[in-house]
N, C-alpha and C positions, 0 to 999 in steps of 0.2 A: 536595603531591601524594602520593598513594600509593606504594609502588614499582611496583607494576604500570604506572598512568600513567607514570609516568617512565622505566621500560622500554619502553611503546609508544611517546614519545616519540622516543628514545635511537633503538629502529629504525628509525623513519621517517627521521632524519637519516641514520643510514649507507645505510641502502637509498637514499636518493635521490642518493648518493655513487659507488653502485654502475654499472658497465655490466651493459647485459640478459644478457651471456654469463656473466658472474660471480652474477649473482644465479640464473638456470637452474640453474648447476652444482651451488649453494650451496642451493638448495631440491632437489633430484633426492637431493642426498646425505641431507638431514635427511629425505626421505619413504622413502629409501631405511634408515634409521637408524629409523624408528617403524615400516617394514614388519618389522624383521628380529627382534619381539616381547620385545629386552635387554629391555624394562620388564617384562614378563610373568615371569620370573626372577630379580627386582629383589625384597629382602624389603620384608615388607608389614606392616601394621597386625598383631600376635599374633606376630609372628615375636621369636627372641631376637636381639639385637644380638651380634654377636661382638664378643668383648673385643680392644682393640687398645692398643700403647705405641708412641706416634711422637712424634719429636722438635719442640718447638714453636718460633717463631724465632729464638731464641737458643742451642740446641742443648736443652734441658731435655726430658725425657720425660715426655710424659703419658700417664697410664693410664685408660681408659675406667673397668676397675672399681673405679679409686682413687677416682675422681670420681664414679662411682652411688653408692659409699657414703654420698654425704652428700648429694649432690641430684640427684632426676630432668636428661636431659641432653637439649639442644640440636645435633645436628650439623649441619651445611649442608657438603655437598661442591660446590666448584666449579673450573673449571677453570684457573685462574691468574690471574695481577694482569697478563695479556696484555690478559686479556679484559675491555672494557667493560662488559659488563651484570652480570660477578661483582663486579667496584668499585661499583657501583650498589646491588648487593644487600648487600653486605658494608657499606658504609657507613650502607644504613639499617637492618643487622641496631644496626650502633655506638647509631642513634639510639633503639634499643630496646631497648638491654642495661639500662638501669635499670629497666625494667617487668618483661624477663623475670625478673631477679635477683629482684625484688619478690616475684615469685611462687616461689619457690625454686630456682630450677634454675640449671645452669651450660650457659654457651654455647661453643662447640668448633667452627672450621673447616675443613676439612682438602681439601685441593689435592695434586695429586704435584709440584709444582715444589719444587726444593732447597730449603736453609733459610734461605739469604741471600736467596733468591726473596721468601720466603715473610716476612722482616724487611723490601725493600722496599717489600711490600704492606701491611704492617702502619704503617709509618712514614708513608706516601703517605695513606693514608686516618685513620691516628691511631686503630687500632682499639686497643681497650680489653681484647678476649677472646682464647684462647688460637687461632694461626692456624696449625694443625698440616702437617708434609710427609710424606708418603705415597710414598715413594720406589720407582717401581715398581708403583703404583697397587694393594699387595697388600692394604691395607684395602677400598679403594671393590671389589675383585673379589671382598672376604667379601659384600658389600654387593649385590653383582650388578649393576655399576654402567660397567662398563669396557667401551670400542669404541674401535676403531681407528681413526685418523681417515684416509677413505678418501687413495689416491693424486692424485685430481684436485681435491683441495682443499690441499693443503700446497704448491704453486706460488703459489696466491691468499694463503695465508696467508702464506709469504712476500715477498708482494707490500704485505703488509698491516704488515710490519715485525716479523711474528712468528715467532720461532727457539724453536719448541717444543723441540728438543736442547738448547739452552742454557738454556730457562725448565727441564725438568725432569732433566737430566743423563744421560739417558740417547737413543737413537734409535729406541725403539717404536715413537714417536708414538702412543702408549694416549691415551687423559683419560676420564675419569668424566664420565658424565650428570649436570648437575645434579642436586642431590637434597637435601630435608632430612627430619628423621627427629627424632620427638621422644621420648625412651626414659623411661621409668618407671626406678625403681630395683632396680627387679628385675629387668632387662633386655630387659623385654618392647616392643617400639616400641608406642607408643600414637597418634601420626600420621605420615603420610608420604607425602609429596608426590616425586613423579619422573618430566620431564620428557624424554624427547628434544629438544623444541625449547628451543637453549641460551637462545633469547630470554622463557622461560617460568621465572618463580621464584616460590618461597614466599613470599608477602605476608609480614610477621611481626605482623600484627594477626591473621592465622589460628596462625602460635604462640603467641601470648598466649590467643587463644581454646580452644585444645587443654587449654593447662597451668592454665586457670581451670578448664576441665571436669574436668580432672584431678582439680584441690584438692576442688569440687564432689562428686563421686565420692568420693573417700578421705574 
């Protein structure tokens, strides 16, 4: 299956897990979340990527522009190893990290949960690429990428076993829109997909096809 299928999958089982009052509240906030236009202020296709150094899950620093140097770049921001649909996507980015590599580029994740977070995530799924922590969500808000996640959803979330202050160290409650973003070496984004709805992600058969057009192009 695709990851799209396996995310429509994936929701259909939690949605039918759900009570009607939880799922109301739960759609009110994600249409309230795509009224409030974050994605219209989200950077786009021409846009430069801003350069960022965040620690990967072992504490090491990566640098956006250490890495354009040497190959076009892959990010997908998503919002923790809480969340099942970002273990879905991140897993079948794993199953296509030897295609993207193929085609030159490096792949980069980046979440604002800490860096042990961000090691259990990486161990859980066995990923292969660098799964970066954004502490503070200060990259994904160069990104135009950051919402609050309203007050009548964080009762349900923790009803759902999720401790957003302990997944990202801090009490904001921020997290980043899904999103991924695929940058030329000159910093330019040359795709990029971003969704409000968290249950909506980047196929990566459409990455491969961006970075074929790319090569195509150059």
């Amino acid at each position: 299956m695709t990851l799209t299928q396996e995310i429509n999958t994936l929701r259909q089982q939690i949605q039918a897990k759900m009570s009607e009052e939880t799922k109301a509240v739960m759609d009110k906030a994600m249409q309230d979340l795509v009224n409030s236009g974050l994605t219209n202020q989200s950077l786009k296709v021409g846009d430069k990527a801003p350069n960022f150094a965040l620690p990967n899950a072992v504490g090491k620093t990566v640098e956006l522009q250490d890495l354009l140097s040497r190959n076009p770049v892959v990010i997908s921001f998503y919002r923790g190893g809480w969340c099942p649909y970002c273990n879905l996507e991140l897993r079948s980015l794993q199953q296509s990290l030897a295609e993207i590599k193929k085609l030159g580029a490096t792949l980069v994740t980046i979440s604002p949960q800490t860096p042990d977070n961000s090691l259990s995530t990486v161990e859980k799924n066995e990923l292969e690429f660098e799964v970066l922590s954004d502490a503070g969500n200060q990259v994904a808000k160069d990104f135009g990428l950051v919402f609050v996640l309203p007050e009548e959803l964080r009762p349900i979330y923790q009803d759902f076993g999720i401790d957003l202050p302990a997944h990202n160290g801090d009490n904001t409650f921020e997290l980043p829109i899904p999103a991924t973003y695929v940058i030329a070496q000159n910093g330019t984004i040359i795709h990029a997909f971003v969704d409000p709805d968290y249950t909506k992600r980047l196929d990566p058969a459409e990455i491969i096809t961006a970075l074929k057009q790319r090569s195509v192009a150059a």
